[in-house]
C-alpha positions in Angstrom: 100.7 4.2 -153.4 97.9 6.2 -153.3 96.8 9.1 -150.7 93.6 7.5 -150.0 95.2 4.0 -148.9 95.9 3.2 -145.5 99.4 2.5 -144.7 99.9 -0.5 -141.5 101.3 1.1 -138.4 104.6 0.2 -137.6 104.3 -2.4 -140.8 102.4 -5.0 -138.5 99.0 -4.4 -138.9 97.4 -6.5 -141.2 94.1 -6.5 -143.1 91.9 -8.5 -141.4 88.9 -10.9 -143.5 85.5 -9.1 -143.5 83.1 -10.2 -140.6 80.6 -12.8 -141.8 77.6 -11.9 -141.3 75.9 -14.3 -138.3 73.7 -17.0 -139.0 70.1 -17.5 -137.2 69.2 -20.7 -135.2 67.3 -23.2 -137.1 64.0 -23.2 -136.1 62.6 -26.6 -135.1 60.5 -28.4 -137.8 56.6 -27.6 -137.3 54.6 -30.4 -136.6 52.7 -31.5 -139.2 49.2 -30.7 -138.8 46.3 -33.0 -137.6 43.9 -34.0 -140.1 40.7 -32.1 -140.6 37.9 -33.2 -137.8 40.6 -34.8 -135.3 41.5 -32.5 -131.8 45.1 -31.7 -131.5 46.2 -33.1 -128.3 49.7 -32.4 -126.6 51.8 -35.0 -125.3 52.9 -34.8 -121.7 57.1 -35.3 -121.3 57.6 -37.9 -119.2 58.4 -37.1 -115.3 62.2 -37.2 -114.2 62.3 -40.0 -111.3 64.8 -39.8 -107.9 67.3 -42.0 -106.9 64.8 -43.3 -104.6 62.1 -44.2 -106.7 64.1 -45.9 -109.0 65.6 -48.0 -106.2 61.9 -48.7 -105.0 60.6 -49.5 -108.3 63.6 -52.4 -109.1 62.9 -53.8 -105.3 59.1 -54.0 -105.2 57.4 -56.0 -106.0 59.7 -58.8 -105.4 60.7 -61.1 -107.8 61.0 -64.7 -106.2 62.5 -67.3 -108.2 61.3 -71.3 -107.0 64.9 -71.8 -105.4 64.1 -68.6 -103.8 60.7 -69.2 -102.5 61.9 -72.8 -101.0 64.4 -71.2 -99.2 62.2 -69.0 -97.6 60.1 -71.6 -96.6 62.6 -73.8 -94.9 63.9 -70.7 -92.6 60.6 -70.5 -91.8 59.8 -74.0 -90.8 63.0 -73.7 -88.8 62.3 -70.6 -86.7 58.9 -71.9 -85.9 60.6 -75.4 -85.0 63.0 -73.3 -82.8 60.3 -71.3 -80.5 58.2 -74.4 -80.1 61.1 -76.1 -78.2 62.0 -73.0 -76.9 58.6 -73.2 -75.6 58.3 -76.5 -74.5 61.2 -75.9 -72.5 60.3 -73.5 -70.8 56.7 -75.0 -69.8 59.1 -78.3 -68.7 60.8 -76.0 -66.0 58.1 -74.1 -64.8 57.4 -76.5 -62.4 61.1 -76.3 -60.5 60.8 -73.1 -60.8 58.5 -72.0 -58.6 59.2 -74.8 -56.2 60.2 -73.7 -53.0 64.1 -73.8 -51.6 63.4 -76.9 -49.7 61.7 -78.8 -51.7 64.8 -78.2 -54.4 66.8 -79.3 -51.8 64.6 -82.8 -50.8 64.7 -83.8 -54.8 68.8 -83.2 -54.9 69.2 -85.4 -52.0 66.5 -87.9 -53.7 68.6 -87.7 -57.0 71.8 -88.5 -54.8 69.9 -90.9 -52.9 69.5 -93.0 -56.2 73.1 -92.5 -57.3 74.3 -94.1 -54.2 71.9 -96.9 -54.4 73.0 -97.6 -57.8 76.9 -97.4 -56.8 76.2 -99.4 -53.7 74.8 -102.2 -56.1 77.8 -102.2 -58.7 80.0 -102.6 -55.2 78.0 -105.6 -54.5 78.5 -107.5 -57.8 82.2 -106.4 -58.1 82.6 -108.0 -54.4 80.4 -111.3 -55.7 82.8 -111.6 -58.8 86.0 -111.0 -56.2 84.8 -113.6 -53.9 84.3 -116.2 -57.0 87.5 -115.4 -58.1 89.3 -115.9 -54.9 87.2 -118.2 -53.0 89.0 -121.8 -52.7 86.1 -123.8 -53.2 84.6 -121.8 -56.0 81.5 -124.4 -56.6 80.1 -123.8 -53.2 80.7 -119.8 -53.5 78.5 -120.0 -56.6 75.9 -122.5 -54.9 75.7 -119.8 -51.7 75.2 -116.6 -54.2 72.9 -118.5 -56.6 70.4 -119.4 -53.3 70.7 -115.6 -52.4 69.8 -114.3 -55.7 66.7 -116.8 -55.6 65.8 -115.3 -52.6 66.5 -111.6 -54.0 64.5 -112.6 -57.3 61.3 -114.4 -55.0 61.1 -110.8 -53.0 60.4 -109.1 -56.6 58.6 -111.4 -58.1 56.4 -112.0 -54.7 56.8 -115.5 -54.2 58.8 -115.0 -51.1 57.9 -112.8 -47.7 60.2 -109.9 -47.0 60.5 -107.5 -44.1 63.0 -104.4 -43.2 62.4 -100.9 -42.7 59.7 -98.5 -44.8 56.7 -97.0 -44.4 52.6 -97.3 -44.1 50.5 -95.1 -46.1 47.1 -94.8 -45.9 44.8 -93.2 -47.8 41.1 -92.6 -46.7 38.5 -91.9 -48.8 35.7 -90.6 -47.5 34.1 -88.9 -50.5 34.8 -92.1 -53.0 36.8 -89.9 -55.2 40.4 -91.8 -55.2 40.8 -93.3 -58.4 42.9 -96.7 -59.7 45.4 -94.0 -61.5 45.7 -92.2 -58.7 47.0 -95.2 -56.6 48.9 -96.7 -59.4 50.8 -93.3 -59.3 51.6 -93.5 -56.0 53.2 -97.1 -56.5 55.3 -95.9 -59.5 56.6 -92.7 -56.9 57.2 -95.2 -54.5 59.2 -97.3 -56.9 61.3 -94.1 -58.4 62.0 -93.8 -54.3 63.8 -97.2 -54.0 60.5 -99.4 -52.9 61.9 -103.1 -52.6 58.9 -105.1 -51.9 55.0 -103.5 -51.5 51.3 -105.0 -50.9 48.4 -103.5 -50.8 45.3 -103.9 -48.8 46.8 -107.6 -48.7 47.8 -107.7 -52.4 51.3 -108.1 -53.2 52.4 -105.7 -56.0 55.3 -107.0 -58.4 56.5 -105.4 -62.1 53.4 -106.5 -64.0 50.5 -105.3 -61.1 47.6 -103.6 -62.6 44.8 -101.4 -61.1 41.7 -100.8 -62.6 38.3 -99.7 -61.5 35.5 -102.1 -61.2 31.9 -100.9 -59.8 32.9 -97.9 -58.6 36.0 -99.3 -56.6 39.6 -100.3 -57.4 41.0 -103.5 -58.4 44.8 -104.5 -57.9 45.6 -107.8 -60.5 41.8 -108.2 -60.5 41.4 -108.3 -56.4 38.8 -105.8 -55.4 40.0 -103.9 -52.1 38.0 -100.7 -50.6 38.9 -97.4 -48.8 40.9 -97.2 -46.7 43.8 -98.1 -49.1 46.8 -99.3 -47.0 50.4 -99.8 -48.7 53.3 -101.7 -46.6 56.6 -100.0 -48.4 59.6 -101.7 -47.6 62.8 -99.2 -48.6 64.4 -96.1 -47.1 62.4 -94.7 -45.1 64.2 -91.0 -45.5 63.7 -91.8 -49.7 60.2 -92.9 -49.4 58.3 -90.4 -47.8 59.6 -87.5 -48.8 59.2 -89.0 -52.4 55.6 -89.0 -51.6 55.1 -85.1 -50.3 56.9 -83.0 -53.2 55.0 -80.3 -54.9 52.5 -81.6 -56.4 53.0 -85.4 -56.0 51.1 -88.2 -54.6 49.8 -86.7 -51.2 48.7 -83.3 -53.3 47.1 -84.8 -56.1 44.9 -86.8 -53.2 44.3 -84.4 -51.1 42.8 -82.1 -54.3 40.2 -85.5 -54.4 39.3 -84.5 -50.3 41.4 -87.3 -49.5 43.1 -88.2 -46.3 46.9 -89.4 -46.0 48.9 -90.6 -43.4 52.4 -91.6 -43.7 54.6 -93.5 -41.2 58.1 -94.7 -40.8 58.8 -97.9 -39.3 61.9 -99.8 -38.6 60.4 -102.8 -39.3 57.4 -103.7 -42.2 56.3 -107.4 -42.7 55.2 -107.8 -46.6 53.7 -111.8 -46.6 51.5 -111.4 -49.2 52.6 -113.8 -51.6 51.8 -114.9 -55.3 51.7 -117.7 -57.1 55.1 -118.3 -59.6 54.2 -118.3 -63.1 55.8 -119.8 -65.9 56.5 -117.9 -68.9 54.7 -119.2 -71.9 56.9 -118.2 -74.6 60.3 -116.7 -73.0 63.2 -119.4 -72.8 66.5 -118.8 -71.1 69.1 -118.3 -73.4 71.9 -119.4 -71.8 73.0 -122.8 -72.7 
């Protein structure tokens, strides 16, 4: 072994490969150029878009299907369906609203009023169907209930005088402005109140009663009457009258027209006027 050669230290070193020499990046290829008489332009890279964006460009503009868009349509027919009642209800209670404590009070006592006519006439036809049942001579039970419920049938259909206690309203018209609606109202209150048997200005009023205006006047089943209008009311006399002074009601709507109206209970109002019984031209009883 020579001088000039290096001996390993310690006998571990070893001879280690010569260092390559190191390579230079590839350069990127040169574009190729434009041809002769054209401009070289430079193409923009294209912008980096947010979250955001990305979430508003897949959500607008929307993309309905049909199913979709029926849908849509229906929820919206429904809402609107909704508020009008909503609405409507609201104009329907208004009214009771801004009525005054006693005057919420009269129409619950009315409204009990009428349940307690109605019970009191289920207690009378249970009591008639008792009586049959138990009477000993049941054919002259159902001869005495069949000539009371003639007379009950002549008082509504006017072929028969009545008298009990009611009222007298009378309505003066000074200015000419009362109306055949406006009176026909005032029957239909008086009704709603319990009215059993009614005439006015000596016309008896029964379920098919009609009032119209002829020449400037009112007609009741074609009979002409004038001012002052007078209706005898026979019925409750607690029922009746306040039935005619709610908010709003009869005595209101005719004092509005410079109408005058008098009410008065009596214990005791004759109704005589009396119609003629008609026969029905096509209706046949069915019973055989």
């Amino acid at each position: 072994m020579s001088d000039h050669e290096e001996r390993p230290e310690n006998g571990l070193r070893k001879e280690l490969p010569a260092e390559l020499p190191a390579q230079a990046p590839t350069p990127p290829p040169a574009p190729e150029p434009a041809p002769a008489g054209e401009p070289v332009s430079e193409q923009p890279a294209p912008p980096q878009l947010t979250g955001r964006q990305r979430l508003i460009d897949g959500l607008w503009p929307p993309r309905l299907t049909r199913a979709q868009l029926i849908v849509a349509l229906l929820l919206f027919g429904l809402g609107f369906g909704l508020a009008v009642q909503v609405a409507s209800n609201s104009d329907g209670d208004s009214a009771l609203r801004g009525a005054r404590q006693e005057d919420l009070v009269r129409i619950l006592d009315e409204l009990d009023d009428r349940t307690q006519r109605l019970e009191d006439e289920k207690q009378g036809l249970e009591k008639q169907r008792q009586e049959l049942q138990s009477s000993s001579d049941q054919a002259a039970e159902a001869r005495k209930q069949t000539a009371e419920k003639e007379r009950q049938l002549g008082i509504l259909a006017g072929t028969v005088g009545a008298t009990g206690p009611g009222i007298t309203m009378t309505v003066q018209d000074p200015k000419g402005a009362v109306e055949s609606d406006m009176l026909l109202d005032a029957i239909q209150e008086l009704r709603a109140a319990g009215a059993e048997a009614m005439e006015v200005n000596g016309v008896r009023v029964v379920a098919n009663t009609y009032f119209s205006d002829t020449d400037g006047s009112v007609a009741v089943d074609g009979n002409k009457i004038n001012a002052p209008y007078r209706f005898q009311v026979i019925g409750k006399p607690q029922d009746l009258e306040p039935a005619l002074n709610i908010p709003g009601g009869v005595v209101q709507s005719l004092e509005k027209e410079q109408a005058t109206v008098s009410v008065e209970r009596s214990g005791k109002i004759v109704v005589d006027a009396l119609r003629q019984a008609e026969l029905p031209d096509y209706a046949r009883s069915s019973s055989r």
